[in-house]
N, C-alpha and C positions, 0 to 999 in steps of 0.2 A: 175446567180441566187444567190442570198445574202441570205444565209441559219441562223438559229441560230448557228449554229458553225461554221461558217465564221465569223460570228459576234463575237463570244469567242473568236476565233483566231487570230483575227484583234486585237483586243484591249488586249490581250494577249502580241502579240509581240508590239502593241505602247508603253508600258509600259517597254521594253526592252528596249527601244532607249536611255534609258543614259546608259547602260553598254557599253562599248566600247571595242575593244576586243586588246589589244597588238599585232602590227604585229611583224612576228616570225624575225630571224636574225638580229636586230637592238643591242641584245647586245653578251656579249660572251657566252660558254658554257651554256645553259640550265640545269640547274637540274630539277625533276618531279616535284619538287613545282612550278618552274616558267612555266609550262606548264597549257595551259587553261584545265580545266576541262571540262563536258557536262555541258551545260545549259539548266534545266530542264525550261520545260514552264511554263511562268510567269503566276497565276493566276489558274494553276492547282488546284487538289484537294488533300489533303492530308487525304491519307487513309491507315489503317492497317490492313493487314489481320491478320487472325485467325489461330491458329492452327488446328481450329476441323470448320468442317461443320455448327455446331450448331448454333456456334454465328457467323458465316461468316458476314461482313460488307454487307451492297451492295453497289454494281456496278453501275453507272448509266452511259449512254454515254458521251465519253471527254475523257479530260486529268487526270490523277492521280500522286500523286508520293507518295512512298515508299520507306523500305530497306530490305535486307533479307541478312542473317548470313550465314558462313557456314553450312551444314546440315538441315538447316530449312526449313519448308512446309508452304505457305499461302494460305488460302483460301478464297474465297469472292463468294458473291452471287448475281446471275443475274436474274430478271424474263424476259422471251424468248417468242413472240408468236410464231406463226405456219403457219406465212406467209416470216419473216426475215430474213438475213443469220446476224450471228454477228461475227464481227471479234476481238479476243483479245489479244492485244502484248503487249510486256514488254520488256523492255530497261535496262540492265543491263551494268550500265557503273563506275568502280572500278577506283577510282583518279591513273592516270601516274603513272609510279614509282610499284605500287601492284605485288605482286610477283602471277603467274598465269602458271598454266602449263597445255600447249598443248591437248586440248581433254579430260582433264581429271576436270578442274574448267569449269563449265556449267550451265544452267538452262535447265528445264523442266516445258514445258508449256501442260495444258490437261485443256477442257471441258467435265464436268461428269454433268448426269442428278439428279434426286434425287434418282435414281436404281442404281448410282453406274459406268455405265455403259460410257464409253466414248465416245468421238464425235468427230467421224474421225481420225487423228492421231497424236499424241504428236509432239510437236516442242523441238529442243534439241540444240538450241546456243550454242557454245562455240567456244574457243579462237584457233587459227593454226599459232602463229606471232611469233614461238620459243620464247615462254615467256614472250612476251609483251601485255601488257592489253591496251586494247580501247574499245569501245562501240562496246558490243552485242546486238542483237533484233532477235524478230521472233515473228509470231502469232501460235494459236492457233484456231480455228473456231469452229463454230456451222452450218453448212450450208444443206440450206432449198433447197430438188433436189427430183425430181423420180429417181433419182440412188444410192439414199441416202433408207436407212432403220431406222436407230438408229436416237434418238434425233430430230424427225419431229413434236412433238406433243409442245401445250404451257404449261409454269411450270415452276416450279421453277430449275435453273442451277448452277453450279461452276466454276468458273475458278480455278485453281489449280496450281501455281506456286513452284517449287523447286529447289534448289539450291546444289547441291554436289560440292565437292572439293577434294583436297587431301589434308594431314595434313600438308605437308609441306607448303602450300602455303598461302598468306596472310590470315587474320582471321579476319579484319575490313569487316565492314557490309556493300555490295553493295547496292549505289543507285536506284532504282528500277522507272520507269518511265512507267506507265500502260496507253496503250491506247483502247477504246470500241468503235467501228466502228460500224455501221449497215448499208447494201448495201439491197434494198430494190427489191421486186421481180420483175419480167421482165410480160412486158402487157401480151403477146406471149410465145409461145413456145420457150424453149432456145435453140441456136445455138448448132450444133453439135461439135464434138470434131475436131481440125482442122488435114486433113488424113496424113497418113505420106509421107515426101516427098513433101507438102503442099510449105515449105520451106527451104532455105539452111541452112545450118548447119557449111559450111565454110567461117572461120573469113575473113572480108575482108580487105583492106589495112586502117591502120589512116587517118583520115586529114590532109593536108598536107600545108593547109591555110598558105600565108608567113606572115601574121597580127596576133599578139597572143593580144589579149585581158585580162585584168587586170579581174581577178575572185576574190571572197572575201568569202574563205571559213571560216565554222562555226565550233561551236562545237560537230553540233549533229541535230538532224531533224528540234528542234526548230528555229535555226539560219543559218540554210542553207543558201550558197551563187547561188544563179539561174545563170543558164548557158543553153545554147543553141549549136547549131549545130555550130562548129567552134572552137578553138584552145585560149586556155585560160593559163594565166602563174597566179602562186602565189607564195606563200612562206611559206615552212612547215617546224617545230623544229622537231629535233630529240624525239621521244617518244609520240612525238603530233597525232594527227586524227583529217581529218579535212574534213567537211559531202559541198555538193553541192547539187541541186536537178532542174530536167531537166522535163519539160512535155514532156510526149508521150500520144500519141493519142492512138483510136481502129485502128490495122493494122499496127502501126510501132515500132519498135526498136531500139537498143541504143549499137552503135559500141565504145565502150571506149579503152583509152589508158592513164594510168598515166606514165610520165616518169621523172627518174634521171636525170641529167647532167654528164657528164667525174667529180672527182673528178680534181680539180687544185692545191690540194698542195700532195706532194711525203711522205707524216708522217707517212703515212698507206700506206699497200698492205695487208691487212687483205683480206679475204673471209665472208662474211657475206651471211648464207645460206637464210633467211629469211627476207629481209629488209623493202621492199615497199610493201603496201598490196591495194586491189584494189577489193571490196564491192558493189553489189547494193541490194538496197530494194526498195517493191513495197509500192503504195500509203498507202495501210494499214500498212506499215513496218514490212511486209514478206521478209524475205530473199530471193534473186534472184539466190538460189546454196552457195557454203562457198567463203569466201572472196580469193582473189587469192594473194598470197604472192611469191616475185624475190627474187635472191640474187642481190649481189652488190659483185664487185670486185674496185670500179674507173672510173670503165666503165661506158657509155650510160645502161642505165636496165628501160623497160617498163615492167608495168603491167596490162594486158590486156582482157577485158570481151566483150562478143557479145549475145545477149539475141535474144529470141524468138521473131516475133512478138504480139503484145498485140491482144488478141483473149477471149472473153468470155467463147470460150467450153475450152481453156487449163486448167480450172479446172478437168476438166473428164478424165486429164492424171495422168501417175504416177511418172513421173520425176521430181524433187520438183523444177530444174530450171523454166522448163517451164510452169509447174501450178499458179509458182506464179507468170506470168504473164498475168492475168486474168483481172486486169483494168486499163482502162485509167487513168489518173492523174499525179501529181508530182513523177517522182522516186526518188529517192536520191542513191548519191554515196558516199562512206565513202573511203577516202586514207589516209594509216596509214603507218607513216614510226620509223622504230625501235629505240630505243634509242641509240644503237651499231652505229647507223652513224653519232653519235659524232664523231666517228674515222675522217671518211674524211669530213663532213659538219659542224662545231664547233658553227658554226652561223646562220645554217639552210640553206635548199638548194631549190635554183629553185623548183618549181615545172611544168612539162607542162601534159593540162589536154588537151587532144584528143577527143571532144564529135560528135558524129554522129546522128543525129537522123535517121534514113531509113525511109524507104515506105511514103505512100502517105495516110495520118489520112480518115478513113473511116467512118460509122454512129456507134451510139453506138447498142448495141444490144436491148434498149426501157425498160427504165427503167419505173416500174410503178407510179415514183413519183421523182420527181429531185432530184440532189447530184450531190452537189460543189465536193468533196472525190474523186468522180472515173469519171472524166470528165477533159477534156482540156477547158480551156476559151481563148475567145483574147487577155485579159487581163493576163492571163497567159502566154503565147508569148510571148509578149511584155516586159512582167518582165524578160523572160530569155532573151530576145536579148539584155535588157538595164544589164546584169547583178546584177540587183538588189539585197539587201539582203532578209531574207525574212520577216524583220523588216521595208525595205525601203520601199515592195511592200506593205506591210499592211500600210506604208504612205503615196504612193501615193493613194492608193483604198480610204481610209478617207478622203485624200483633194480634191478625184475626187468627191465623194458623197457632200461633201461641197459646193464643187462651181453647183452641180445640185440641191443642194437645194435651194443657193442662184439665180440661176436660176429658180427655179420653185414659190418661193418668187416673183420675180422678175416680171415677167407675171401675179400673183395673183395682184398685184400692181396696176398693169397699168391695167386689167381686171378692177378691183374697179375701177380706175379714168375716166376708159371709163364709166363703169354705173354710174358714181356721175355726169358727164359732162352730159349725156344721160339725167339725171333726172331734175337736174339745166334747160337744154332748154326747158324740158317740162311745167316745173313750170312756166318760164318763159311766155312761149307759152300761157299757161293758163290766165295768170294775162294780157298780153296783150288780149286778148278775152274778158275779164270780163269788162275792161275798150271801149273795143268795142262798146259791149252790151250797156254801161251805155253813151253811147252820142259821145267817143270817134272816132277815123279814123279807120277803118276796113283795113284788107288788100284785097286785088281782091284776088280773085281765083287764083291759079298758084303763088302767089306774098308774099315773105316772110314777115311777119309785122316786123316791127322796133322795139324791144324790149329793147332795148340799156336801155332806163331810166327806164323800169319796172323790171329789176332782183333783185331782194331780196337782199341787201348787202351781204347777209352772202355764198350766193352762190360763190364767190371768191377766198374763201379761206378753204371753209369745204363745205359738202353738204348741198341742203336748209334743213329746217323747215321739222321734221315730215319724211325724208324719211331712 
């Protein structure tokens, strides 16, 4: 199903296709300038919140982009019905290099009614990488439930973004990347919460595939490299983060493993407490739990996540890993490796990315109205098994619509040259008749007439006269 914002998205990332991105380890040491930035989506919308309610911008569904300082609060306004859930995230991502410390530089996200009153519970990103800055995200919602009380009625809403810091840390103004989702109600009654013990909890072994496949990780959600079930290698700079993103279905899950290589030169024997970090987020780009950060001594070091399966009641839980895995669709993986492993990787190092998809994709839960968003396609498959970017798959999708157009052209075509052929032997048929009537050869019954010398010249090469 080809939605309007599939359509934005598509032609969003075609417009991306001349930036090309640097692969990492090609030259020596990195500093944070030579490191890729996020790529905010091409074609977004640029908006500014407000500091007071009053004049809040609105919000419409999409992409956004913004900035927000230390200390500072923005607001924007959303009008909400009373059938909807809406979902609202923000992408905080502060250029390489930013000086950021531990749990204490963060955002805060909140939906307030016009009472003041909040919707559900704050979202509170922030950084766990001893000091190093990459792309934060998390939602916010508004979600439409009989288990819900607050915030069910239509009217006018807030989103509410915040930003603390500490004074010692950078003071340039983060890029802010806002996205407004809408997941629309369910025909039926919604699925129950799934019971405990439903499913295991213990991690299972990596893949162990002896084929590692070439992955082409991005900046950030926009430029995700797709990946599937199977054993992917790339190449990450020191300081870099770099995003992938994998379907999963209703009913299955996503066994991950990023891993180091042995360092190869003897320069270092440092201890690095926090090196490699390893991130996912759901379709809506909800955090799937905090990012999980190794150290690094030289040694082999994996970082490793095992997620719930995708269940539409795991909303109705309290654990924030497993709530937010509540829809089908693209997840994305963020792995971020510290700048400190310039010590042993000078050039950047291997990456190997362990993806598992589990279980066996089941029906969705019936949604009252399609969405691209929170759904797996074939076409989605297919782009992670080919690896695609997610520039490449918004060009294959373009040239596949292409060639069915010129397909569906193509049949119009020859539909017209079958009725102009159809019409021509009729005429024809006619004018031998007429010359019948006036003295001419008839044909017998059963017996086609000879029309050869009566066709109208112009039937040849255009349709006759008059049709």
């Amino acid at each position: 199903m080809v939605t309007g914002r599939t359509t934005y998205r598509g032609i969003a990332v075609l417009t991306a296709l001349a930036v090309v991105p640097v692969l990492p380890g090609t030259v020596g040491v990195a500093s944070a300038d030579d490191v890729p930035r996020y790529r905010t989506a091409q074609g977004a919308t640029a908006i500014e919140g407000r500091r007071s309610a009053s004049d809040a911008p609105p919000l419409k569904p999409g992409l956004h982009t913004d900035s927000i300082r230390r200390g500072e609060q923005k607001w924007y306004a959303v009008n909400l019905d009373a059938t909807t859930s809406a979902y609202f995230s923000a992408v905080a991502a502060p250029k390489p290099g930013t000086k950021v410390r531990d749990y204490g530089d963060k955002l805060t996200l909140a939906v307030q009614d016009s009472d003041g009153a909040t919707c559900g519970s704050e979202a509170r990103p922030s950084f766990n990488g001893d000091g190093m800055a990459y792309p934060i995200a998390d939602y916010a919602s508004r979600r439409i439930g009989a288990d819900r009380t607050e915030c069910q009625k239509a009217g006018p809403y807030y989103l509410v973004i915040t930003r603390e810091g500490a004074a010692t840390s950078g003071s340039d103004a983060w890029p802010l990347e806002l996205d407004y989702l809408n997941e629309p109600p369910l025909e039926g009654n919604p699925p129950a919460r799934p019971g405990q013990g439903s499913w295991s909890t213990e991690t299972p072994a990596p893949r162990t595939d002896t084929t590692k496949r070439r992955a082409k990780g991005g900046t950030g959600f926009n430029d995700a490299g797709s990946v599937a079930t199977g054993v992917w290698k790339d190449r990450i700079r020191p300081g870099e983060t770099r995003f992938y993103r994998v379907p999963v279905d209703w009913g299955q899950r996503l066994n991950l493993s990023a891993e180091l290589p042995n360092a190869t030169s003897t320069r270092s024997s440092a201890f690095l407490a926090r090196v490699l970090g390893l991130g996912v987020y759901n379709p809506a780009r909800g955090a799937v739990g905090e990012p999980r950060f190794v150290s690094y001594t030289g040694k082999p070091a994996a970082a490793k996540q095992f997620t719930a399966p995708v269940d539409y009641g795991n909303r109705f839980g309290s654990a924030g890993a497993v709530s937010a895995m509540r829809f089908a669709g693209w997840y994305y993986v963020e792995v971020s490796l510290h700048p400190d492993a310039a010590q042993y990787f000078r050039k950047g190092a291997e990456l190997t990315l362990r993806v598992d998809v589990r279980g066996t994709a089941k029906a969705g839960p019936g949604y009252a109205a399609p969405t691209s968003d929170f759904s797996v396609t074939p076409r989605d498959r297919d782009a992670a098994r080919k690896g695609q970017t997610t520039q490449e798959a918004g060009k294959s999708g373009t040239l596949l619509t292409v060639a069915y157009a010129g397909i569906s052209t193509g049949v119009v075509l020859l539909v017209g040259l079958g009725m102009w052929t159809l019409v021509a032997r009729r005429t024809a048929a006619r004018a031998a008749g007429a010359q019948a009537g006036a003295g001419g050869q008839a044909s017998l019954p059963g017996q086609l007439a000879d029309t050869t010398q009566q066709r109208p010249q112009n039937t040849r090469f255009g349709p006759p006269q008059g049709w």
